[in-house]
Residue frames relative to the residue before (quaternion, step in Angstrom):
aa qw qx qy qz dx dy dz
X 1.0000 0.0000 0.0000 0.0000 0.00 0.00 0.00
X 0.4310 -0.6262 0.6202 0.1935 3.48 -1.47 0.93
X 0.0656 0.7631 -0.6257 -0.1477 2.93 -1.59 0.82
X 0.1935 -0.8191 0.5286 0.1100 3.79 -0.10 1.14
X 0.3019 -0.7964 0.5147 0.0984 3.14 -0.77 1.54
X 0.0533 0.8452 -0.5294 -0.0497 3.83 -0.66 0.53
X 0.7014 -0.4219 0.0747 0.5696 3.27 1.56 -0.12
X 0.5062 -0.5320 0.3767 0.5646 3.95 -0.68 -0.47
X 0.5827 -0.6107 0.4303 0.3200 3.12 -1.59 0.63
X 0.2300 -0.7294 0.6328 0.1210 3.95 -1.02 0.27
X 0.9087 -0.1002 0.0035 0.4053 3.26 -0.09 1.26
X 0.6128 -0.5570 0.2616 0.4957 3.90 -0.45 -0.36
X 0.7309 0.4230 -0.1655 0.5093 3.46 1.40 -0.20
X 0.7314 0.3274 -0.1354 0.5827 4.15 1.48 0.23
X 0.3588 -0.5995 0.7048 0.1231 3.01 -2.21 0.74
X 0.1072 -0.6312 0.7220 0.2622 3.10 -0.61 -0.14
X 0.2973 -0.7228 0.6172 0.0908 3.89 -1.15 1.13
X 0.8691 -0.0164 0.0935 0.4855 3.47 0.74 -1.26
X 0.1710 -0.7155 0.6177 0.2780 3.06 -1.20 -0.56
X 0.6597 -0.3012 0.5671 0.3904 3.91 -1.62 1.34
X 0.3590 -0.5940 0.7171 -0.0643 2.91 -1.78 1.42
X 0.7383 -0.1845 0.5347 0.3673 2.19 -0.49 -2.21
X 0.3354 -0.5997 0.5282 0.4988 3.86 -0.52 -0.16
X 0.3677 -0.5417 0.7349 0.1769 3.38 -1.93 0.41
X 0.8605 -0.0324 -0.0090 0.5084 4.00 -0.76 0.76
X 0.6687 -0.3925 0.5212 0.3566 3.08 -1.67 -1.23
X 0.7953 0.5302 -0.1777 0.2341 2.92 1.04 -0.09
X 0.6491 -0.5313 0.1548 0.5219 2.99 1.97 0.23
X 0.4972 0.6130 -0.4768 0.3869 3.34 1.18 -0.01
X 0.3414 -0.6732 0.6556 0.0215 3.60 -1.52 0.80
X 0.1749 -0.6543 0.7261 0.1192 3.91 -1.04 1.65
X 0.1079 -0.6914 0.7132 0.0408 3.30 -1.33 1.25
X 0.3512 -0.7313 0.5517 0.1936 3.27 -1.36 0.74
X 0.3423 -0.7705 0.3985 0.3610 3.82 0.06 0.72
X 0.3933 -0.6491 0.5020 0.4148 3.32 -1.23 0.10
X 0.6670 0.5207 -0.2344 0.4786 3.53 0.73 -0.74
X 0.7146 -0.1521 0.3828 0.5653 3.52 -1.64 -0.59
X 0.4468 -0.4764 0.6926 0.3061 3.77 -1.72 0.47
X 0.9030 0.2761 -0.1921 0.2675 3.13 -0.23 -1.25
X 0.5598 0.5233 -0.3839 0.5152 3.74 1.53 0.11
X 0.6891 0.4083 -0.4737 0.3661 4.05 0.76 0.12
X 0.6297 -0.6243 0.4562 0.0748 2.84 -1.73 2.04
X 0.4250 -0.6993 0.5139 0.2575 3.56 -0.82 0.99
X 0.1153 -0.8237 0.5347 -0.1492 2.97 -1.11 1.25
X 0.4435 -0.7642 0.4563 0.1053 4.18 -0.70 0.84
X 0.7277 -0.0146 -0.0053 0.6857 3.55 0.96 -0.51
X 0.0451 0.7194 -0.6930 0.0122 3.34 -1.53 1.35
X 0.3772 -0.7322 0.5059 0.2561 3.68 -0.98 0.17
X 0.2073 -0.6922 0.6628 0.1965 3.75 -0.54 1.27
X 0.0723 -0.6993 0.7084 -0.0625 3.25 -1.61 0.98
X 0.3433 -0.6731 0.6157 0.2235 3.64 -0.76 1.24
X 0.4273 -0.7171 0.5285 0.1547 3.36 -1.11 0.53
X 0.6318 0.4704 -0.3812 0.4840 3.51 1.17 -0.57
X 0.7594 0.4415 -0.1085 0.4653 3.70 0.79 -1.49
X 0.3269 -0.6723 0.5943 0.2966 3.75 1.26 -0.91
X 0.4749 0.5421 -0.6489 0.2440 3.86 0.54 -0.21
X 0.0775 -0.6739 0.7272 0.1049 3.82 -1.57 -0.07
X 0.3236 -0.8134 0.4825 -0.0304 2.49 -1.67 1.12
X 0.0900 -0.7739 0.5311 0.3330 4.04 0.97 0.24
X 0.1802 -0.7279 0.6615 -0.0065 3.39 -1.38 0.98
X 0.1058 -0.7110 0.6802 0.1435 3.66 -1.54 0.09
X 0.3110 -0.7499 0.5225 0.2606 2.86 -1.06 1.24
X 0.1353 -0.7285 0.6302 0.2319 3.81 -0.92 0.43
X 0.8587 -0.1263 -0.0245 0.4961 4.34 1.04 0.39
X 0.1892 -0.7724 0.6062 -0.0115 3.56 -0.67 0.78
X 0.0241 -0.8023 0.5875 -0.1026 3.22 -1.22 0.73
X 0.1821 -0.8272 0.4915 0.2024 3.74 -0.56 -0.26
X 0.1572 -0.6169 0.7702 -0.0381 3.70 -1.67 0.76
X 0.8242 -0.1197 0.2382 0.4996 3.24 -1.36 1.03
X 0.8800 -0.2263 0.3302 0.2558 2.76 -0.94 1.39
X 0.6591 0.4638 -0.2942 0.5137 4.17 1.10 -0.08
X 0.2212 -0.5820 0.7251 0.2942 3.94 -1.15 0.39
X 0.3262 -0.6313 0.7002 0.0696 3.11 -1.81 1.36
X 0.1147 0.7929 -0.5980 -0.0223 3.85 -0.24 0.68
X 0.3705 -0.6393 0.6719 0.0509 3.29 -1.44 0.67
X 0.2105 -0.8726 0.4344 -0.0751 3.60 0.23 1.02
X 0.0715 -0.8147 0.4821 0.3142 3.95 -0.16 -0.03
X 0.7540 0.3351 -0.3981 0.4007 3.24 -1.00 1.61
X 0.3717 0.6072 -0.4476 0.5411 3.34 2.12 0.69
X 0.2466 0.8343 -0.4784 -0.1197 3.44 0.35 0.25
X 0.7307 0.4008 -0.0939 0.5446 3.42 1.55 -0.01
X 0.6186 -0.5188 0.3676 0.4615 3.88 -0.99 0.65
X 0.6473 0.5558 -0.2155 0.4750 3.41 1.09 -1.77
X 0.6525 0.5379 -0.3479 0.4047 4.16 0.99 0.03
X 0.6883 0.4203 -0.1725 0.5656 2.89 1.54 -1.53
X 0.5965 0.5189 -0.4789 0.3816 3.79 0.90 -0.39
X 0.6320 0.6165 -0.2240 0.4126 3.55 1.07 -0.21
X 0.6944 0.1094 -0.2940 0.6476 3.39 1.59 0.42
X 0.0051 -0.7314 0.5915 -0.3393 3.10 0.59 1.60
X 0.8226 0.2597 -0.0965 0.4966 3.85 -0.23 0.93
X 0.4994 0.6568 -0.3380 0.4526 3.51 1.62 -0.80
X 0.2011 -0.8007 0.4859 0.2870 3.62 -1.11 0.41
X 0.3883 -0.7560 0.4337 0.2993 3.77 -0.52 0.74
X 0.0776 -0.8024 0.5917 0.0042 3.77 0.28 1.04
X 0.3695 -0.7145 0.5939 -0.0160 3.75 -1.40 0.72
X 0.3127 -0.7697 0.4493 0.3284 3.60 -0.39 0.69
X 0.7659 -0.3971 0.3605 0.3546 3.61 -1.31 0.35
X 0.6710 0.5746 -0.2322 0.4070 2.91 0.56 -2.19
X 0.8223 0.3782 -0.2304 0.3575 3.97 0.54 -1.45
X 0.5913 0.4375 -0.4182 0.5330 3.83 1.02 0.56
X 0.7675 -0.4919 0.3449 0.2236 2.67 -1.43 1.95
X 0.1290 -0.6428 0.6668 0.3543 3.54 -1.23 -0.65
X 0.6367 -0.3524 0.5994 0.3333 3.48 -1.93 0.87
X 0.6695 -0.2433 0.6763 0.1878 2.26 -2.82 0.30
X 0.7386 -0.4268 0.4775 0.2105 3.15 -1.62 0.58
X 0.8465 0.1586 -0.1039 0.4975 3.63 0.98 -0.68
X 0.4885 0.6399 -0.3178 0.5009 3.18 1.73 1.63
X 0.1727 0.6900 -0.6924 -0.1207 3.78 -0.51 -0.05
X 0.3641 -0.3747 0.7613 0.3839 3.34 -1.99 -0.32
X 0.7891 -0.3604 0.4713 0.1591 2.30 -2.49 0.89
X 0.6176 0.6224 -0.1200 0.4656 3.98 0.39 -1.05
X 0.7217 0.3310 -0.1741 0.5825 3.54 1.69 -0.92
X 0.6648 0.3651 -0.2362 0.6075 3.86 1.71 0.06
X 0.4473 0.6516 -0.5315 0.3048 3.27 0.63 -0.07
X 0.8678 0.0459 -0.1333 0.4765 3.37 -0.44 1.26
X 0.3305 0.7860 -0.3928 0.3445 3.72 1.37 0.37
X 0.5107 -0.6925 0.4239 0.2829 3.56 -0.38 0.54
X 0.4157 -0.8269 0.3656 0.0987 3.68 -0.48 1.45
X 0.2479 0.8146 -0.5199 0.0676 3.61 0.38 -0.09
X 0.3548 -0.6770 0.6022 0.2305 3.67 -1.88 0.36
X 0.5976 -0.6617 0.2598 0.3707 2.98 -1.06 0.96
X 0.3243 0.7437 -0.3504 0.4679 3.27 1.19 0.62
X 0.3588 -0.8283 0.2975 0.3109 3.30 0.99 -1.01
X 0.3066 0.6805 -0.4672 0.4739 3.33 2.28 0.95
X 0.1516 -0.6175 0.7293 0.2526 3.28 -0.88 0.90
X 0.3715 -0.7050 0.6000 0.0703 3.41 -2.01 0.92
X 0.6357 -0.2648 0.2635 0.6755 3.90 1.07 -0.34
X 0.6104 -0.4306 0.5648 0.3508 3.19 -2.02 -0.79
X 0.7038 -0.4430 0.4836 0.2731 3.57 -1.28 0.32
X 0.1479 0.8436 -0.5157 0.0233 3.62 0.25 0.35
X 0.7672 0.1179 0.1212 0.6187 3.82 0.42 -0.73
X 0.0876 -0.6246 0.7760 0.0107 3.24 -1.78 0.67
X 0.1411 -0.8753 0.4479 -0.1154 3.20 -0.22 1.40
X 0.0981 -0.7030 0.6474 0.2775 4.46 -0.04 0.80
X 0.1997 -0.6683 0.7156 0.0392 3.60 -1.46 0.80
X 0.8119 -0.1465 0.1198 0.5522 3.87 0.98 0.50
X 0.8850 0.3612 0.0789 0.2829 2.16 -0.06 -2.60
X 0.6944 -0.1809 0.2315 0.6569 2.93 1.20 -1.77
X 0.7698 -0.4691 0.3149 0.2968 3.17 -1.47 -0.30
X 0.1971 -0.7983 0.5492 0.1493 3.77 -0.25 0.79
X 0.3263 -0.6066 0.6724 0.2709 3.69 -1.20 0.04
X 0.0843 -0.7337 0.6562 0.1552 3.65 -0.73 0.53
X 0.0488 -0.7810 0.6213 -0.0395 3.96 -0.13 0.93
X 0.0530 0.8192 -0.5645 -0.0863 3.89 -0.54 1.35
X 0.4784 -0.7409 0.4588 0.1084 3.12 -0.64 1.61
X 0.6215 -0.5680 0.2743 0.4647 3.62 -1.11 -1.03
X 0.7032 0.4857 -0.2219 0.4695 3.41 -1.07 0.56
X 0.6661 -0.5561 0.3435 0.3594 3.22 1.37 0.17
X 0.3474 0.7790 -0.2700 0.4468 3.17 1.84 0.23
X 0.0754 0.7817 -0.6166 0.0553 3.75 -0.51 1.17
X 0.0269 -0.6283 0.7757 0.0530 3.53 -1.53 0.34
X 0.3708 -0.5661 0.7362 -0.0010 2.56 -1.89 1.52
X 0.2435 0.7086 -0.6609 0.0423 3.64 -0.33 0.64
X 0.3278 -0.7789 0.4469 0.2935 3.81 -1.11 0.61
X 0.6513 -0.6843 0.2455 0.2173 3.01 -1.54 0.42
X 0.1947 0.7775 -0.5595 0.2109 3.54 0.94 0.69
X 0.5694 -0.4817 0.5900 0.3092 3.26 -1.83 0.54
X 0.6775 0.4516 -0.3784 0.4403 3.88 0.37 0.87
X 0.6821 0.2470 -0.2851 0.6265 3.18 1.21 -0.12
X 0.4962 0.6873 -0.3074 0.4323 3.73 1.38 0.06
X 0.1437 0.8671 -0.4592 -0.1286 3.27 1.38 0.58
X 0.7130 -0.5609 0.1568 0.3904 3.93 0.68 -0.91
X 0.6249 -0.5104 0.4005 0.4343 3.89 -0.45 0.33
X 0.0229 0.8139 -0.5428 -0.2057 3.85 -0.68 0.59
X 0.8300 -0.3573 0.0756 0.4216 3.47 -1.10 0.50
X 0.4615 0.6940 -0.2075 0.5122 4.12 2.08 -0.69
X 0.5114 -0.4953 0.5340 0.4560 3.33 0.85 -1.28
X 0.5012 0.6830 -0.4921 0.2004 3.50 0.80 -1.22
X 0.0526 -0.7883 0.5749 0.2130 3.50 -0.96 -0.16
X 0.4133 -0.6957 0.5502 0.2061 3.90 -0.64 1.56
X 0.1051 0.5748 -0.8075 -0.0803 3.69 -1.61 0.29
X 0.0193 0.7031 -0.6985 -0.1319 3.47 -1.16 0.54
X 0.3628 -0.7679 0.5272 -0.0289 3.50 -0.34 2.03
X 0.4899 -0.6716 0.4383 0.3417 3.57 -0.65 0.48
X 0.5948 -0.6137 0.3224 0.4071 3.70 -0.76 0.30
X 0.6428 0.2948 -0.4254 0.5648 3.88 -0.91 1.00
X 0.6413 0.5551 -0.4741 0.2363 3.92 0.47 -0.61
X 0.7115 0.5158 -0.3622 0.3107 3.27 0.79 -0.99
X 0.5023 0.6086 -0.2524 0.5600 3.44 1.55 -0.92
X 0.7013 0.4256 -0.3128 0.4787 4.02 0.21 -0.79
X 0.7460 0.4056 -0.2526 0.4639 3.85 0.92 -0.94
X 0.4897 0.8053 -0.2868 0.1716 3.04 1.04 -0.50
X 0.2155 0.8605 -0.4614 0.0162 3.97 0.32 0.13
X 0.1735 -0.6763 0.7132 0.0616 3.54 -1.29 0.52
């Protein structure tokens, strides 16, 4: 099974994709850093900027998007100035549910497991989903079990066994991983 990170979920109706950088010129444009995969977030027309300290939000259209290093360049309508876009510096740019695609049958986003009950295909449950984490290479699942218990198990389409009809989500891990990742 695929998991396609795009960011955590924000409630029953949002993603959050990124977060405000930085401005991008003079002209209002805004570098966002994604939360998820770069290359797995779905193009989209209207997001909502939401300060995180204060909760205000803001509904935005996007009128073009672009990228720099590893950053989404967005052009926004009503940034019309550096001094606009320096002003949602820190804000996260969150996406509605409804406007991402849906997966293949043997896919979920990240946002649909967050907090889903872990188990092996064995039938040991290990904790909840807490965190999808990139360690370089790839993605890791961080699953915190009981007692302060965590596994780090990665995200490959072999230990990705599949989603069952509950939500649960199966990883059958090869033998010594769970025990090696394991921390308390």
């Amino acid at each position: 099974m695929r998991i396609v990170n795009l960011g955590p979920g924000r409630g029953a109706d949002q993603v959050m994709v990124g977060t405000v950088v930085k401005p991008h010129g003079i002209r209002g444009e805004i570098k966002v850093l994604p939360a998820g995969r770069f290359d797995a977030l779905p193009r989209f027309r209207e997001a909502t900027l939401v300060d995180p300290t204060s909760g205000s939000t803001r509904q935005v259209v996007l009128e073009k998007s672009g990228s720099h290093e590893r950053l989404l360049i967005l052009c926004l309508q009503g940034l019309v100035d550096r001094d606009a876009a320096e002003r949602s510096r820190g804000w996260e740019v969150r996406v509605a549910r409804a406007a991402i695609p849906p997966l293949d049958a043997n896919a979920a986003y990240w946002h649909e497991l967050e907090g889903a009950v872990v188990k092996t295909g064995e039938g040991r449950t290990l904790g909840k989903a807490q965190e999808l984490m990139h360690n370089g290479a790839q993605e890791v699942l961080v699953v915190q079990g009981d007692y302060g218990r965590e596994y780090l198990i990665p995200v490959v389409e072999e230990f990705i066994s599949h989603r069952e009809a509950d939500g649960a989500l199966v990883v059958t891990p090869p033998p010594g991983l769970l025990e090696m990742n394991e921390s308390t």
